[in-house]
N, CA and C of each residue as an Amber inpcrd file, in Angstrom:
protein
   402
   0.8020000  -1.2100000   0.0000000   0.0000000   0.0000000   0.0000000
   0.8410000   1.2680000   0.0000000   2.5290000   1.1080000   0.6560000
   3.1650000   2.5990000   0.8570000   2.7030000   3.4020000   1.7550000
   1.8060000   2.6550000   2.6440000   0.9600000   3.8600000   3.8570000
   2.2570000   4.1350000   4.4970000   3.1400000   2.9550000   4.8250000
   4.7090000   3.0050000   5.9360000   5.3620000   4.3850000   4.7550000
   5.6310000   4.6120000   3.7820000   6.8350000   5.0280000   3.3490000
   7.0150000   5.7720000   3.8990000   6.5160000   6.6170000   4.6860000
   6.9230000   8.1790000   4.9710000   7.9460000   7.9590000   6.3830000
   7.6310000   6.3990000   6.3660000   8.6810000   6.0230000   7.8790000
  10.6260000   6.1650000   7.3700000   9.9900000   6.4280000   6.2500000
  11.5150000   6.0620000   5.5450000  12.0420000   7.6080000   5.4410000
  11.0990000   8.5760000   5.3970000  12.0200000  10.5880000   5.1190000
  12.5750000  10.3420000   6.1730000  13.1390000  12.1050000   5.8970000
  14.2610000  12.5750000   7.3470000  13.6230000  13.7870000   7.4400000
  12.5280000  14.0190000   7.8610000  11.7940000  14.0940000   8.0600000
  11.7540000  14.4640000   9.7660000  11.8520000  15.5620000  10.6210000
  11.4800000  15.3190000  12.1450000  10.5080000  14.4510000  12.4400000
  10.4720000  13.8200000  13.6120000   9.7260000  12.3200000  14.2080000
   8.7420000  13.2050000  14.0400000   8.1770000  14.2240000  14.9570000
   6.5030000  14.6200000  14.7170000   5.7640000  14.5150000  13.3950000
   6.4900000  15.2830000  12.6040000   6.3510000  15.1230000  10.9170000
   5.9280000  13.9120000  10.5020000   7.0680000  13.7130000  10.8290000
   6.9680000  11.9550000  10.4980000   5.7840000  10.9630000  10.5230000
   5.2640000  11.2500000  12.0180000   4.6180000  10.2600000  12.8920000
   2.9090000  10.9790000  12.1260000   3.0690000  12.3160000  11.9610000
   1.6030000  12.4210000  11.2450000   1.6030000  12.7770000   9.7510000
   2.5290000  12.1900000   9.2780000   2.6690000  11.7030000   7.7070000
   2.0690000  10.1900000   7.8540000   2.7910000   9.2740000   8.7440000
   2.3400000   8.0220000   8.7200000   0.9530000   7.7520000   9.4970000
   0.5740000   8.2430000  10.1170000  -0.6560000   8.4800000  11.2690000
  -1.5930000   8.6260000  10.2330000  -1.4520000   9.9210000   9.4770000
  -2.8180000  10.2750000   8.9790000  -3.2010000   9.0850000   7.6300000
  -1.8910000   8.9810000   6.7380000  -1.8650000   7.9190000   5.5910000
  -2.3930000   7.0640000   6.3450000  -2.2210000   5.9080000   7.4100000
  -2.6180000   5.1320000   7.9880000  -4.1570000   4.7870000   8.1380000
  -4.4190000   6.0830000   8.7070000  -6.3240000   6.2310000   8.9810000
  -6.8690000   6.3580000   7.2300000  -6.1100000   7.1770000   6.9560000
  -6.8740000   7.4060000   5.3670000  -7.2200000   6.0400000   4.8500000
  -6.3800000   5.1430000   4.7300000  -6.4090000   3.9060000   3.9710000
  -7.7040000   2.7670000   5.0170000  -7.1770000   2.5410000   5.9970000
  -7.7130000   1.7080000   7.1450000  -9.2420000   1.7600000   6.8440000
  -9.6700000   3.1050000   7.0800000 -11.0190000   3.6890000   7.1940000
 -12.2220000   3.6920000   5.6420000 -10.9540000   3.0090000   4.7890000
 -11.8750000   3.3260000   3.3980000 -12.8120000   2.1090000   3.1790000
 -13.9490000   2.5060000   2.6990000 -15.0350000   1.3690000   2.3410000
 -14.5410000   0.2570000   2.0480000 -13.5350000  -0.0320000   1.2920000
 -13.3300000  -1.5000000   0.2080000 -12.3240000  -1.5850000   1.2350000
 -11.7060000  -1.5040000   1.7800000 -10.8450000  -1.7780000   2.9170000
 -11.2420000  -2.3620000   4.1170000 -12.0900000  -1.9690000   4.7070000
 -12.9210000  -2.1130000   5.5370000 -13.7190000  -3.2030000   5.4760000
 -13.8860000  -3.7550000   3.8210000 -14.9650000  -4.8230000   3.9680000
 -14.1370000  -5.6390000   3.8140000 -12.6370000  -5.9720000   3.7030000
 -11.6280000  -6.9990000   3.0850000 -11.6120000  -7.4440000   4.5410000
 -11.5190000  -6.2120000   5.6880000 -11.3310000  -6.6640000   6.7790000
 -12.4200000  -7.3710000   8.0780000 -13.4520000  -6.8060000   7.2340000
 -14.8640000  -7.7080000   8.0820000 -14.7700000  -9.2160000   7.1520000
 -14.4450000  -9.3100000   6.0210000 -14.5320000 -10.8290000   5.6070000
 -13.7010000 -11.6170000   6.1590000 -12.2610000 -10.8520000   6.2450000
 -10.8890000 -11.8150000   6.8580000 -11.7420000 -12.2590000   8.3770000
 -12.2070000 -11.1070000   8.9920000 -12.5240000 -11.9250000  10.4850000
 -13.5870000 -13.0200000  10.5470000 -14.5150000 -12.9170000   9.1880000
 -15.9000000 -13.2400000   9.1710000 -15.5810000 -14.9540000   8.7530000
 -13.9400000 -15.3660000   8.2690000 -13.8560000 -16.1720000   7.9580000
 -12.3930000 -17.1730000   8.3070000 -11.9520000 -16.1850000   8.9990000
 -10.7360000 -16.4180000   9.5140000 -10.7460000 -17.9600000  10.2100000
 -11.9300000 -18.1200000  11.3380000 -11.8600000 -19.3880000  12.1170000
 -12.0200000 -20.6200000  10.9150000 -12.8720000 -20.4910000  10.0410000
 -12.9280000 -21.7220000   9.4570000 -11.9820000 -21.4870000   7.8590000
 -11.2070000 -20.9430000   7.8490000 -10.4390000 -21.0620000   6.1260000
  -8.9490000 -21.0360000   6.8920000  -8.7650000 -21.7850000   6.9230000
  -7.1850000 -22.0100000   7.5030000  -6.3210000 -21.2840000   6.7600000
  -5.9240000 -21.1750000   7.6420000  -4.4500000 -19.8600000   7.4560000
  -4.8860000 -18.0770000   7.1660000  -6.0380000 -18.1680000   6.3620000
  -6.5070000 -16.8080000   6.0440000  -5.9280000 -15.4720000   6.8380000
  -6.1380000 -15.8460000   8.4750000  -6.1550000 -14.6620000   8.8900000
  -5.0970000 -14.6130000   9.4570000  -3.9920000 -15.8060000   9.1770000
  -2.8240000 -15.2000000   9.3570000  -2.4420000 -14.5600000   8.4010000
  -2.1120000 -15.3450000   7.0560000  -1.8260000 -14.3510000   5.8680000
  -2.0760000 -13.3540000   5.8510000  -3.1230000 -12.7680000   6.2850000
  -3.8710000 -11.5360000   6.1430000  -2.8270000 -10.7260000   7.0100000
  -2.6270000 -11.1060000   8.1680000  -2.2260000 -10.1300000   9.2800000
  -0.2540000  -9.9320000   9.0580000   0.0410000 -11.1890000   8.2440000
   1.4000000 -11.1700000   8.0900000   2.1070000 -10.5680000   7.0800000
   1.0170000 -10.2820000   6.2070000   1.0860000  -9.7070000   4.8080000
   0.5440000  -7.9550000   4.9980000  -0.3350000  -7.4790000   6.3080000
  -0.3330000  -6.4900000   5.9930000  -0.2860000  -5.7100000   7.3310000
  -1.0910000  -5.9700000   8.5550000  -1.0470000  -5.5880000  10.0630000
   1.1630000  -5.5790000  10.6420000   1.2200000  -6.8470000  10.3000000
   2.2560000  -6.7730000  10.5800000   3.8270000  -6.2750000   9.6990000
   3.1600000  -6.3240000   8.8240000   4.7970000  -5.3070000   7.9070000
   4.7030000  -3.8590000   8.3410000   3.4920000  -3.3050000   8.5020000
   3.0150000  -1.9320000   9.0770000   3.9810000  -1.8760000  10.3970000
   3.4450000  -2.4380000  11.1530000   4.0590000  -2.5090000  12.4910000
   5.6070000  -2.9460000  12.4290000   6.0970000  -3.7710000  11.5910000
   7.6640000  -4.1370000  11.2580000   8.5240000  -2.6010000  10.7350000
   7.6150000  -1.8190000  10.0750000   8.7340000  -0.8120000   9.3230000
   8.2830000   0.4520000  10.5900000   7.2730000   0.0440000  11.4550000
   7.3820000   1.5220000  12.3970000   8.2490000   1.5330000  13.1380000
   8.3190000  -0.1160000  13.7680000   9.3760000  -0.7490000  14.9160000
  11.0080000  -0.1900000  14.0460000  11.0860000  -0.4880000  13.3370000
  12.4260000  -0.6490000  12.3430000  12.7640000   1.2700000  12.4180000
  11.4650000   2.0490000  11.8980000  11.7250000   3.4860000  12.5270000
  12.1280000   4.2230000  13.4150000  11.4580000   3.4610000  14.3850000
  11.4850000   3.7170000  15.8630000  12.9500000   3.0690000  16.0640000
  13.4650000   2.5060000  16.0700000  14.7990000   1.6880000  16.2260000
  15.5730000   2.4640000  15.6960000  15.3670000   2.9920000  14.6520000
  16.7450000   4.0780000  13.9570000  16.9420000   5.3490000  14.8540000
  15.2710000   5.7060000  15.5140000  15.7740000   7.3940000  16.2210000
  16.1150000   6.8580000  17.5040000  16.2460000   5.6400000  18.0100000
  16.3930000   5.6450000  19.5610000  18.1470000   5.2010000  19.2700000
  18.3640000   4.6680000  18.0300000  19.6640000   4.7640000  17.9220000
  20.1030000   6.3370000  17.5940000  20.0200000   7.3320000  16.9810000
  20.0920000   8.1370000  16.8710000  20.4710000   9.1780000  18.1140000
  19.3820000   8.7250000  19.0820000  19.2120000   9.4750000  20.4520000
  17.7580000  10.5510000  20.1980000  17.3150000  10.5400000  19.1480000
  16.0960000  11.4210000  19.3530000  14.9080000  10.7430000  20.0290000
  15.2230000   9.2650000  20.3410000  13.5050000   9.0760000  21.0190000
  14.4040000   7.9600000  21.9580000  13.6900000   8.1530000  23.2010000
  14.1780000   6.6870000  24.3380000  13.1400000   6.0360000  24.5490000
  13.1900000   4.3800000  23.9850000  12.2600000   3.6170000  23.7150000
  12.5820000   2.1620000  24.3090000  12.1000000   1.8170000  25.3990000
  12.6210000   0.3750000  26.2640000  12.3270000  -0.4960000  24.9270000
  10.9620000  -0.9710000  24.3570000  10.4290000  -1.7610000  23.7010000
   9.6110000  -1.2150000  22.3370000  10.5790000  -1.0520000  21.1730000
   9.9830000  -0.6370000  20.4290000   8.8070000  -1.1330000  19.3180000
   8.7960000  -2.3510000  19.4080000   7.8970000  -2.9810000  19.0180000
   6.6040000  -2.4960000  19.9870000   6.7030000  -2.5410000  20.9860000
   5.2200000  -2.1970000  21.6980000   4.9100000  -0.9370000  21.2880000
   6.0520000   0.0820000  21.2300000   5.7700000   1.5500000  21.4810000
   5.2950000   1.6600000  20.0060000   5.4990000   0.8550000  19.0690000
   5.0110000   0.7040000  16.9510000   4.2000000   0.5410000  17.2570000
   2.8780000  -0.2520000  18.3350000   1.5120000  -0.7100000  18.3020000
   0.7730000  -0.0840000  18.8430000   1.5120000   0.5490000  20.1550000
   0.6010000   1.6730000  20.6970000   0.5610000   3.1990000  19.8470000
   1.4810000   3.2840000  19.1100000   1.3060000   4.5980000  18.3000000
  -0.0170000   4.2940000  16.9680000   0.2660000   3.0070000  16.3260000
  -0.3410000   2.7830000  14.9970000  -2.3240000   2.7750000  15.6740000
  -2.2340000   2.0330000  17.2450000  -3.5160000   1.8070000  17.3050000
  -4.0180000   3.3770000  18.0170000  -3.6030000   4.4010000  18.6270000
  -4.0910000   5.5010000  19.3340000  -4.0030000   6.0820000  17.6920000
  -3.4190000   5.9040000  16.7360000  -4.1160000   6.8230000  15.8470000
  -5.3330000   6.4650000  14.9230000  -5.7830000   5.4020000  15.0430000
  -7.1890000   5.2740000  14.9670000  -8.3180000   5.1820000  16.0710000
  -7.5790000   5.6090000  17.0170000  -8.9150000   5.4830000  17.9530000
 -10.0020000   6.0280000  17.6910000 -11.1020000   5.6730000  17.7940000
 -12.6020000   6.2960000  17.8250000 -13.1640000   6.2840000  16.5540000
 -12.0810000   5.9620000  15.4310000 -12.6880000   6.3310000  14.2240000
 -12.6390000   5.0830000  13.3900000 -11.9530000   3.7380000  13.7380000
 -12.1930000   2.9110000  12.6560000 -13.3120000   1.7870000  13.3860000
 -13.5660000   1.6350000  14.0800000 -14.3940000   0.6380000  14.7450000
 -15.7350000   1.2760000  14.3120000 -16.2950000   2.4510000  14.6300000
 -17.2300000   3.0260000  13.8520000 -17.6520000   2.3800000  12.7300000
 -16.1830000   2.9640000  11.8940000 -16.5440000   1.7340000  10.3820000
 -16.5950000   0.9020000  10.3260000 -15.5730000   0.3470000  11.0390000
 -15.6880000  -1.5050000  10.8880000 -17.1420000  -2.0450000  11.1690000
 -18.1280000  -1.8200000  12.2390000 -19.0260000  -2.4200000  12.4620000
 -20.0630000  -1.3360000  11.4760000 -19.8360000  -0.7630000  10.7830000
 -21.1450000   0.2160000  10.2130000 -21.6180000   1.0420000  10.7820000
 -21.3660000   1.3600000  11.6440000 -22.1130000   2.8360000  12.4420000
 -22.0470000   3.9530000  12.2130000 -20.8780000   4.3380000  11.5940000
 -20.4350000   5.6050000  11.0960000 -19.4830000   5.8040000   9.3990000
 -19.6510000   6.9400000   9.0640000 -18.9410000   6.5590000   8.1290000
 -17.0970000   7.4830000   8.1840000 -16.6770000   6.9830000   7.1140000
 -15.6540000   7.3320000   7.6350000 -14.5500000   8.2520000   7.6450000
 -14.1960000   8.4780000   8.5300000 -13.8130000  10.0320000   9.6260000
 -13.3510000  11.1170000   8.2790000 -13.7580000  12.5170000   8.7900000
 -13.3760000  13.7890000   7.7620000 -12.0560000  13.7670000   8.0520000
 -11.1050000  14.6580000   6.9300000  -9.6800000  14.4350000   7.4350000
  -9.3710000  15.6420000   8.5320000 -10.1990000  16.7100000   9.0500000
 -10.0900000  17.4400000  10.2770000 -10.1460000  16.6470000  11.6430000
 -11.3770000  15.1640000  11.4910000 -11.1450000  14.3650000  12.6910000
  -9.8700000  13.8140000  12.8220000  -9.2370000  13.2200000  11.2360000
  -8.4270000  12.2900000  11.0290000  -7.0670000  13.3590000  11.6110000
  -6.8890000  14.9200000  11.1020000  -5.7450000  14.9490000  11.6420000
  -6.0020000  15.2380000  13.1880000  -6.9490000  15.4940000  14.0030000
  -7.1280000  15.6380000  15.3580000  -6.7110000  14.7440000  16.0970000
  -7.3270000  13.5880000  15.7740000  -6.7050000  12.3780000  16.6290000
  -5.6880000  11.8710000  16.6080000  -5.0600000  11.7680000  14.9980000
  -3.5580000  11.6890000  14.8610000  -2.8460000  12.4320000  15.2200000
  -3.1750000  14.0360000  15.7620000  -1.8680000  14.9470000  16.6360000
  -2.2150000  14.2170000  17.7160000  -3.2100000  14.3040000  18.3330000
  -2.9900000  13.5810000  20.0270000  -2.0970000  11.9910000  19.9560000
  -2.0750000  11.1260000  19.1640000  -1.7450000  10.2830000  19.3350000
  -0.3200000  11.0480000  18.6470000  -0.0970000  11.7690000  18.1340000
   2.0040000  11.9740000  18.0190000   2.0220000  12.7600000  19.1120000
   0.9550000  14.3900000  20.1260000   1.5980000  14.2720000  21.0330000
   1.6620000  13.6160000  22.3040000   0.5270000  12.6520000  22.2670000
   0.8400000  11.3340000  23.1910000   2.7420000  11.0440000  23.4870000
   2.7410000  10.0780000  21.9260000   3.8610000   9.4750000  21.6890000
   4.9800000  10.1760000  22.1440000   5.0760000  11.6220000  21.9140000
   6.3940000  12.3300000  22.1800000   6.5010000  12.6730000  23.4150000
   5.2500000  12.6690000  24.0780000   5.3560000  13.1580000  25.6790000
   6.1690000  11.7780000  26.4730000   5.6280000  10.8320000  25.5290000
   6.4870000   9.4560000  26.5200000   7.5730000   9.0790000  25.8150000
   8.4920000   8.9590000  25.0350000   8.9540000   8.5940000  24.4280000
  10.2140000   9.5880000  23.8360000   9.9910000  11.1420000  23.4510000
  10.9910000  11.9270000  23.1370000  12.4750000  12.1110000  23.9420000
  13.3620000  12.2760000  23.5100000  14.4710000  12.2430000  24.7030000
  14.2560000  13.7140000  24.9450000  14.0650000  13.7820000  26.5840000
  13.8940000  15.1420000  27.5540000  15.0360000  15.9820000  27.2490000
């Protein structure tokens, strides 16, 4: 999809984090997206392997190139990060909060990009309040 690439500029981390934040929600939140992902769950228990493929091929390369990001600035010294793999999951999931579950189950449709960048600054200045080197 290229939602990660922007993990790849040089780019300051804030920049950064809502280059990839907002691409992230944009894609996640779109109709035909959304229904790839109610079928994977809708069928996951009985089609073997499905919903791993699914998650290894796309949940998790997401989360592989943020971790892999996050790993370059804590080498760097711009971010102090015990576990960066956790700190890739808690950033990728606080920037959809409130707005893809909506879609996923049908309740809402999905988010304007004024919500989309709102919640994605709180979730980068979440991230930097815990995570930036002081």
């Amino acid at each position: 999809e290229g939602v990660f690439d922007a993990v790849q500029n040089h780019d300051d981390v804030e920049t950064t984090l809502m280059n990839v934040g907002t691409a992230f929600v944009n894609m996640l939140c779109q109709p035909g997206k959304v229904s790839a992902v109610r079928t994977v769950i809708a069928i996951a228990e009985r089609a073997g392997g499905i919903g791993r493929k699914f998650y290894e091929t796309g949940p998790a390369v997401g989360l592989a190139r943020v971790k892999a990001y996050f790993d370059a600035q804590v080498k760097e010294g711009t971010l102090v990060i015990e576990d960066t793999e956790i700190a890739a999951a808690q950033f990728i999931e606080s920037c959809h909060a409130t707005m893809f579950k909506p879609v996923l189950f049908n309740f809402g449709p999905p988010p304007k990009p004024e919500r989309i960048k709102h919640v994605v600054g709180i979730a980068v200045l979440t991230f930097l309040a815990a995570y930036a080197k002081k």
